[in-house]
C-alpha positions in Angstrom: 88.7 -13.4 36.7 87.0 -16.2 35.9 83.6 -16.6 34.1 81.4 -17.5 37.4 83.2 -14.5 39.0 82.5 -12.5 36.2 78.7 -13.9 35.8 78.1 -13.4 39.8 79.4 -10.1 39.8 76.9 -8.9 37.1 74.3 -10.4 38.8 74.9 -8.7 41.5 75.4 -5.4 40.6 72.3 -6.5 38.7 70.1 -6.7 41.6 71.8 -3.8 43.4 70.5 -2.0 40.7 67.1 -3.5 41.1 66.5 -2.4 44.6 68.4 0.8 44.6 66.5 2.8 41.3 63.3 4.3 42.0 62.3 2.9 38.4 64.0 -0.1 37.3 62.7 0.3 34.0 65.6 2.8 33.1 68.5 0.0 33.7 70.4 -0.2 30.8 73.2 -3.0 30.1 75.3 -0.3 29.9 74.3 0.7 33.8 75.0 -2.8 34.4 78.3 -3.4 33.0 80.0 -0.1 34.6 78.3 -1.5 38.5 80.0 -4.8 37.3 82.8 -2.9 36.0 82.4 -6.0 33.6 82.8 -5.2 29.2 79.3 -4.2 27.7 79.7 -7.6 25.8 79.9 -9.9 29.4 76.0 -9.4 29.8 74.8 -11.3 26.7 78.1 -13.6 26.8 77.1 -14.6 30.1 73.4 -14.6 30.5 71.9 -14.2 26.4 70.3 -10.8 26.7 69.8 -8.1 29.1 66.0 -9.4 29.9 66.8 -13.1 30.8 69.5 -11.6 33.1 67.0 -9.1 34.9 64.8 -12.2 35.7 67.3 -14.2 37.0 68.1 -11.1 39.0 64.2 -10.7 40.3 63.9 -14.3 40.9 66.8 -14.0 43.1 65.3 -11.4 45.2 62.1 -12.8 45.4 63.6 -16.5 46.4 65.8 -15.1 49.3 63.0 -13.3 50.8 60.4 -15.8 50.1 62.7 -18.1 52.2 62.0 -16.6 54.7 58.1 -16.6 54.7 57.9 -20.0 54.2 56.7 -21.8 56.8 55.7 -25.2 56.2 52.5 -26.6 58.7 52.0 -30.2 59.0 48.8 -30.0 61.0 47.7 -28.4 58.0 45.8 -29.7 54.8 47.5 -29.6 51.4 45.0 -27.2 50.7 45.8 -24.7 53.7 49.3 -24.7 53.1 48.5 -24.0 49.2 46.4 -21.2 50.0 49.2 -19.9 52.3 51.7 -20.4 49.6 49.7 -18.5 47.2 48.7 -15.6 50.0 52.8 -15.1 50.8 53.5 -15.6 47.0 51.1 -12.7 46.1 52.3 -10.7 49.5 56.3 -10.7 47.9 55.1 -9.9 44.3 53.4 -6.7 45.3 56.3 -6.1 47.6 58.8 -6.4 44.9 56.0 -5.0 42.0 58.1 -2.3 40.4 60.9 -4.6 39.8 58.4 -7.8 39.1 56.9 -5.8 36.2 60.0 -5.7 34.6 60.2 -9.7 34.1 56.2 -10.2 33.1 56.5 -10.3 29.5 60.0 -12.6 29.5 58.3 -15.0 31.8 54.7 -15.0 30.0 56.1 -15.0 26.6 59.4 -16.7 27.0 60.2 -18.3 30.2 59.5 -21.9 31.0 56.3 -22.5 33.1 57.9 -23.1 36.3 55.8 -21.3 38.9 52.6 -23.8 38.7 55.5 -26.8 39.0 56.1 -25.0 42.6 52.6 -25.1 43.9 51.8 -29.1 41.8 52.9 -31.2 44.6 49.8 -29.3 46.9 47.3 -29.9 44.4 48.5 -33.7 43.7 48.1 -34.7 47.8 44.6 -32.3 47.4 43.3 -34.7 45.3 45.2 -37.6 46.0 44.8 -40.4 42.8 41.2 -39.3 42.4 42.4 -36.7 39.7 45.2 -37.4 37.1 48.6 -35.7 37.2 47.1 -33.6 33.3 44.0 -32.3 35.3 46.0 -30.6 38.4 48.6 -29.1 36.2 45.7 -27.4 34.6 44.4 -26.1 37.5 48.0 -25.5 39.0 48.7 -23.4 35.7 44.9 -21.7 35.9 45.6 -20.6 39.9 49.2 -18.7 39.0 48.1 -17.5 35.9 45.2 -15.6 37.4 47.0 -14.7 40.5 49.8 -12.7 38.1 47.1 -11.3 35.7 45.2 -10.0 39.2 48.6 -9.1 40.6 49.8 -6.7 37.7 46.3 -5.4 36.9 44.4 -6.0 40.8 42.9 -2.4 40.0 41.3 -3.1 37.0 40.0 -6.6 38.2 38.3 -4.6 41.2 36.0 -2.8 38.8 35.7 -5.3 36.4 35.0 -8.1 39.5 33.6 -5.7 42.3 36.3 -7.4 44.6 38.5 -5.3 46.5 41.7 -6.2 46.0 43.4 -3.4 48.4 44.4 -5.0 51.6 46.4 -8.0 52.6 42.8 -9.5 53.9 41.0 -9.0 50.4 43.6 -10.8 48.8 43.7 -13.8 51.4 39.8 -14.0 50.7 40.2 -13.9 46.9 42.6 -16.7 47.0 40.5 -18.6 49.3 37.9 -18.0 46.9 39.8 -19.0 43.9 41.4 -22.7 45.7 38.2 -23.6 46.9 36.6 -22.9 43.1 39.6 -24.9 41.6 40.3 -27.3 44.4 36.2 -27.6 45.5 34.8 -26.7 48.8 35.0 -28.5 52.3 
């Protein structure tokens, strides 16, 4: 077996893992070598450490089924098809929000900023060259950032914010609210 066999089959027995446990939080590496049927030692050999392996693992659930929200409008402005991005972003996380959890403090902590890079190129044709590429990879970073924090904690931002945060509808206004703060109003 080679390594990329050996590294596909923990992953996948990785996310089978993911999706299947009521409470992801109790996978062990030790869970994850005997589904690979892979030595204990593979995991870190392979991917460092048990944590950077469970967000490769989450990021590959979320990517294959946000492939198949996407839905890319041309008729649309940059700033429509950002706040859709955003709205079907949030929609997967709170899908996938037990196994999300278990990757927040690799990817706020650890991770490279990579999610802000994914929602840039909507913010640079927003504003065209009337704002420089420092200022919208602020507010590209400030948008995801506060999505995730009201994502993880949506409950707690209701009461603190008196927004309801409950339904699909109260989070396509808050993110309409949030663009058009960021992005200014048409």
């Amino acid at each position: 077996m080679t390594n990329e066999d050996t590294r596909k089959r923990i992953l996948d027995a990785t996310i089978t893992l993911l999706l299947s446990l009521e409470d992801p939080g109790t996978i062990t590496a030790r869970n994850i070598a005997s589904k690979a049927e892979v030595n204990l030692a593979m995991i870190n050999y392979c991917y460092q450490s048990k944590e950077k392996l469970l967000k490769i693992a989450t990021d590959k659930i979320i990517a294959d089924d946000f492939s198949k929200m996407v839905v890319e409008e041309a008729e649309l402005s940059a700033k429509e098809r950002l706040k859709a991005l955003l709205f079907n972003i949030s929609k997967i996380t709170l899908k996938f929000e037990r196994i999300t959890r278990l990757s927040v403090p690799h990817l706020i902590f650890e991770a490279p900023i990579e999610l802000p890079l994914l929602i840039l190129p909507y913010i640079k044709e927003h504003f065209g060259n009337k704002v420089d590429e420092s200022r919208c990879r602020i507010i590209s970073f400030e948008l995801v950032t506060l999505l995730q924090i009201v994502l993880y904690r949506r409950n707690e931002f209701s009461i603190f914010a008196g927004v309801p945060l409950k339904t699909e509808e109260d989070f396509r206004i808050f993110i309409n609210r949030q663009v058009n703060l960021l992005l200014g109003d048409e």
